[in-house]
FIVEXNU-352123 format. One record per residue (C-alpha): residue in one letter; x, y, z. Coordinates in pm, whole numbers, plus 50000, padded with zeros to 5 digits. Example, Ala and Ser with C-alpha at 12.3 -4.5 7.8 and 13.67 -1.06 7.14 Angstrom:
<rs>
a512304955050780/s513674989450714/
</rs>
This chain:
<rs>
x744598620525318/x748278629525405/x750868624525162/x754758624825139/x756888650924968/x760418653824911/x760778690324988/x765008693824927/x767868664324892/x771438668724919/x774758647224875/x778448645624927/x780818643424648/x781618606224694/x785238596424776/x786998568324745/x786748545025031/x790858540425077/x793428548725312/x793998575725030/x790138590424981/x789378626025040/x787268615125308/x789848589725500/x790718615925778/x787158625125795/x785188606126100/x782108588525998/x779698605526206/x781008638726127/x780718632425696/x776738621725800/x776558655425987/x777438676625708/x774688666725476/x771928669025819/x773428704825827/x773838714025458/x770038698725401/x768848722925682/x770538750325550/x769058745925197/x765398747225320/x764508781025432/x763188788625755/x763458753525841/x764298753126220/x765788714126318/x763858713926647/x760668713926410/x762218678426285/x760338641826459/x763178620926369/x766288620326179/x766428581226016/x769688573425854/x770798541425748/x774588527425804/x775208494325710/x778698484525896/x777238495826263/x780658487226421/x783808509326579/x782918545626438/x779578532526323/x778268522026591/x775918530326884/x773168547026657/x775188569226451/x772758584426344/x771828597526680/x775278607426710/x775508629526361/x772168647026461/x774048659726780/x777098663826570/x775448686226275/x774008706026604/x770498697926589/x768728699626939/x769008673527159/x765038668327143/x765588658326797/x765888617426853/x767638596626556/x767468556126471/x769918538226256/x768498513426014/x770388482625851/x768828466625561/x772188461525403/x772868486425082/x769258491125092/x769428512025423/x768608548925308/x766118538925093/x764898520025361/x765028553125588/x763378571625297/x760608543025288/x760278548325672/x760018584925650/x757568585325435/x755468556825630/x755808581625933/x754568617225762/x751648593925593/x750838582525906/x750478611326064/x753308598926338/x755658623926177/x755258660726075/x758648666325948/x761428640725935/x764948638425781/x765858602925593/x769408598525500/x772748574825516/x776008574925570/x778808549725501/x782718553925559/x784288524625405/x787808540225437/x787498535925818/x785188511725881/x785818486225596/x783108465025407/x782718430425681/x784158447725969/x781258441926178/x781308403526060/x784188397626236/x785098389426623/x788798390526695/x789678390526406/x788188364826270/x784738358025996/x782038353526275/x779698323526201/x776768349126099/x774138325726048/x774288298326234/x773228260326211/x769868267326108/x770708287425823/x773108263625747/x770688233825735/x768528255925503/x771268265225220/x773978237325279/x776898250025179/x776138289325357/x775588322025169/x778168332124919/x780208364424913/x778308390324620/x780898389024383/x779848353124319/x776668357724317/x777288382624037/x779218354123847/x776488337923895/x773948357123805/x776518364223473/x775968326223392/x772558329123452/x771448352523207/x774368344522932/x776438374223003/x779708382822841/x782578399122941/x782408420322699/x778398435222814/x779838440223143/x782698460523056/x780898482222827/x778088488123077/x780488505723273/x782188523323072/x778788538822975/x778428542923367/x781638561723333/x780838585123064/x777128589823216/x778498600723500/x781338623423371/x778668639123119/x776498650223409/x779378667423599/x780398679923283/x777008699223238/x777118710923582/x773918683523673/x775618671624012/x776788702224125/x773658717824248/x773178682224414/x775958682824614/x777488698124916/x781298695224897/x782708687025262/x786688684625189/x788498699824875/x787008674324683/x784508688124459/x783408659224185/x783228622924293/x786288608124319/x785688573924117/x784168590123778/x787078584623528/x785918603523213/x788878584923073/x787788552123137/x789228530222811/x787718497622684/x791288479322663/x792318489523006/x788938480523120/x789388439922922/x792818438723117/x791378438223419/x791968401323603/x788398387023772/x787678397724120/x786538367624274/x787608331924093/x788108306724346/x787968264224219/x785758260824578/x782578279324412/x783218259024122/x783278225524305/x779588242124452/x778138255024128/x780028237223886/x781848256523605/x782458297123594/x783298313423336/x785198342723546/x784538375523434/x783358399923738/x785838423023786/x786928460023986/x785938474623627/x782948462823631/x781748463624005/x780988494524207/x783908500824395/x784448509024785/x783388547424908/x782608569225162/x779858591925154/x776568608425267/x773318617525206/x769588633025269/x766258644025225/x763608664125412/x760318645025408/x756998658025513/x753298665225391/x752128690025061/x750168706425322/x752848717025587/x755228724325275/x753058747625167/x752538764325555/x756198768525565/x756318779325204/x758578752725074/x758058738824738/x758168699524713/x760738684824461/x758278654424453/x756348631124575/x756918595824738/x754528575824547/x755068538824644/x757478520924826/x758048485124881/x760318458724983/x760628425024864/x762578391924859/x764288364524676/x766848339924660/x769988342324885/x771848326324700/x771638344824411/x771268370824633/x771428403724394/x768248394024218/x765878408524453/x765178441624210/x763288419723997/x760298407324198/x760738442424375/x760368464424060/x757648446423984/x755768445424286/x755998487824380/x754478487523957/x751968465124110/x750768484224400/x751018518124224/x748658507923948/x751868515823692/x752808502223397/x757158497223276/x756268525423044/x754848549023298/x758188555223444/x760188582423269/x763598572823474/x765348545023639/x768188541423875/x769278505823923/x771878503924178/x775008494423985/x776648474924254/x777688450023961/x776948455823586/x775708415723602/x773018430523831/x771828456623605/x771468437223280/x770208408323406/x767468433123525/x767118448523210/x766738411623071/x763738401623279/x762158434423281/x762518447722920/x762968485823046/x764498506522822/x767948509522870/x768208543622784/x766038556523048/x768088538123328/x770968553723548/x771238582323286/x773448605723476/x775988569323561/x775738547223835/x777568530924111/x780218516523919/x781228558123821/x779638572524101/x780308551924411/x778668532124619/x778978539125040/x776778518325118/x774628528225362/x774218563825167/x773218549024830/x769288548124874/x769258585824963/x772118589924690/x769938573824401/x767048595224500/x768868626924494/x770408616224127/x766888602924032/x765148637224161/x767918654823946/x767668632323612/x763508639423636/x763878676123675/x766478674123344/x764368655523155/x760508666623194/x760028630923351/x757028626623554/x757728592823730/x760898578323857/x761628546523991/x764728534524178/x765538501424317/x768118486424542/x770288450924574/x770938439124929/x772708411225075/x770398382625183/x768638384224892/x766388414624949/x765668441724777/x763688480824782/x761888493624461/x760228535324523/x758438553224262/x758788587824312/x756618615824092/x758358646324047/x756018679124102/
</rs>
């Protein structure tokens, strides 16, 4: 039987997603082209023609984004045109969908050798840009959605509020999950963990977000994000308390990994990282919307045959710290095993790079640690979600 091995991985430095980022002047397509190129470069004797796909995922596939950018960075990073590319969109889950694809393909036996990455420049191509049609929030849905949730979808930030209410969640546990994010992240750069993980593309060396000096009173001064009396006259009363502090903020980034069998690793001499050992999708309530990792994380333990205390890492995508501990709630993981080298809320979160950015930082924390099995998992908008196990070899 074929398998699927993670043979290298590679990331930018993230950068803030702002007019003022490191990455603002840098085009879209071009930032997903450097990690294509640095990930080729890294694995020796790999020639790109030898690649079946390239299978990135962007989630705002509008303006500089769009038109299969993917496609685009594979001719960009100077691959041969007989290299084809796809773009997927499964909202923030799109390069882990791409990795789940990959790996379909080289199990399969459709692909030999295949690239799975993502790329997101929210600096150029803000978050909602490709909602909108002159200008204006474009009815996304339509009536029959409508007529199934009355009322529509909600923006994320409420449904972290809500998910906050849900599971009893103070304030105060939100801010100090990410200041722990913080000083995760900053301890890992500090100890030179990232830096073998990353291939700078600008001056800017260390993500841009991670403030080792993150303090707990500048943190509780922060004002909520996303109050607004309509929700309330929806879900009746909020107690207000997501805020920029304690959600991921907007980036711009890129990242990859080179997917293909033990056996044609070992023809070409390349030693796997790991192994892809289950993947799955899975989803839940719109509405809530950020809740998905729970039925997923326990459906890819389900199909693997693994128990919570088989896996030796975690890496919960910290697009809210409600998100994360409600998780933690409802699965009883051990919190010290999850997001050890920081999350989203330190690290960044471009979007449509953060699947292939969790597995490089979960491929990294496994190899630190001894760990044999990692697992990593993935909110998306519409109320789905991805869960992988990965085994490190």
């Amino acid at each position: 039987m074929r398998d699927a091995v993670i043979v290298d991985a590679v990331r930018t430095p993230v950068a803030k997603g702002k007019p003022s980022g490191a990455y603002a002047g840098v085009h879209p397509v071009t930032l997903h082209a450097h990690v294509l190129r640095s990930l080729v470069d890294r694995v020796p004797g790999l020639d790109p023609a030898a690649l079946d796909d390239v299978i990135g995922g962007v989630v705002a596939q509008v303006g500089e984004q769009s038109t299969n950018a993917t496609r685009l960075a594979a001719f960009a990073a100077g691959f041969p045109e007989s290299v084809p590319g796809v773009t997927v969109d499964r909202q923030c889950g799109s390069s882990q969908q791409a990795l789940s694809f990959a790996a379909q393909g080289v199990i399969s036996g459709a692909y030999d050798i295949v690239i799975a990455s993502g790329a997101e420049s929210m600096s150029r191509v803000p978050i909602g840009s490709q909602t909108l049609v002159d200008g204006a929030r474009a009815d996304v849905g339509g009536p029959l959605i409508t007529d199934r949730y009355p009322g529509g979808l909600i923006p994320q930030g409420v449904a972290a509020e809500l998910i906050a209410r849900k599971w009893g969640l103070s304030r105060t546990q939100l801010d100090e999950f990410a200041l722990l994010s913080h000083q995760n992240a900053a301890r890992a750069w500090s100890a030179g963990r990232f830096a073998a993980q990353t291939a700078p593309l600008t001056d800017l060396q260390t993500d841009e977000t991670v403030r080792p000096d993150a303090h707990p009173a500048a943190m509780a001064a922060l004002r909520p994000s996303f109050a607004d009396e309509r929700w309330e006259q929806r879900f009746g009363s909020i107690d207000w308390k997501v805020t920029a502090g304690n959600s991921s903020p907007v980036n711009d980034g890129a990242a990859a990994l080179l997917i293909t069998t033990s056996e044609i690793a070992a023809r070409n001499g390349w030693r796997p990282r790991a192994r892809i050992h289950t993947a799955v999708a899975a989803g839940d309530d719109p509405i809530y919307m950020l809740t998905g990792i729970i039925p997923a994380t326990a459906k890819v333990l389900r199909r693997a045959g693994l128990s919570l205390a088989d896996i030796d890492a975690f890496e919960v995508n910290e697009a809210f710290s409600s998100v994360v501990l409600a998780w933690l709630a409802e699965t009883g993981a051990d919190p010290a095993r999850v997001n050890m080298d920081g999350g989203a809320i330190a690290i960044g979160h471009p979007l449509g790079a953060s699947g292939a950015r969790l597995a490089t930082t979960l491929l990294g924390v496994l190899e630190h640690t001894g760990g044999r099995f990692g697992l990593q998992t993935m909110c998306e908008a519409g109320g789905t979600a991805n869960a992988t196990i990965i085994e490190r070899l």
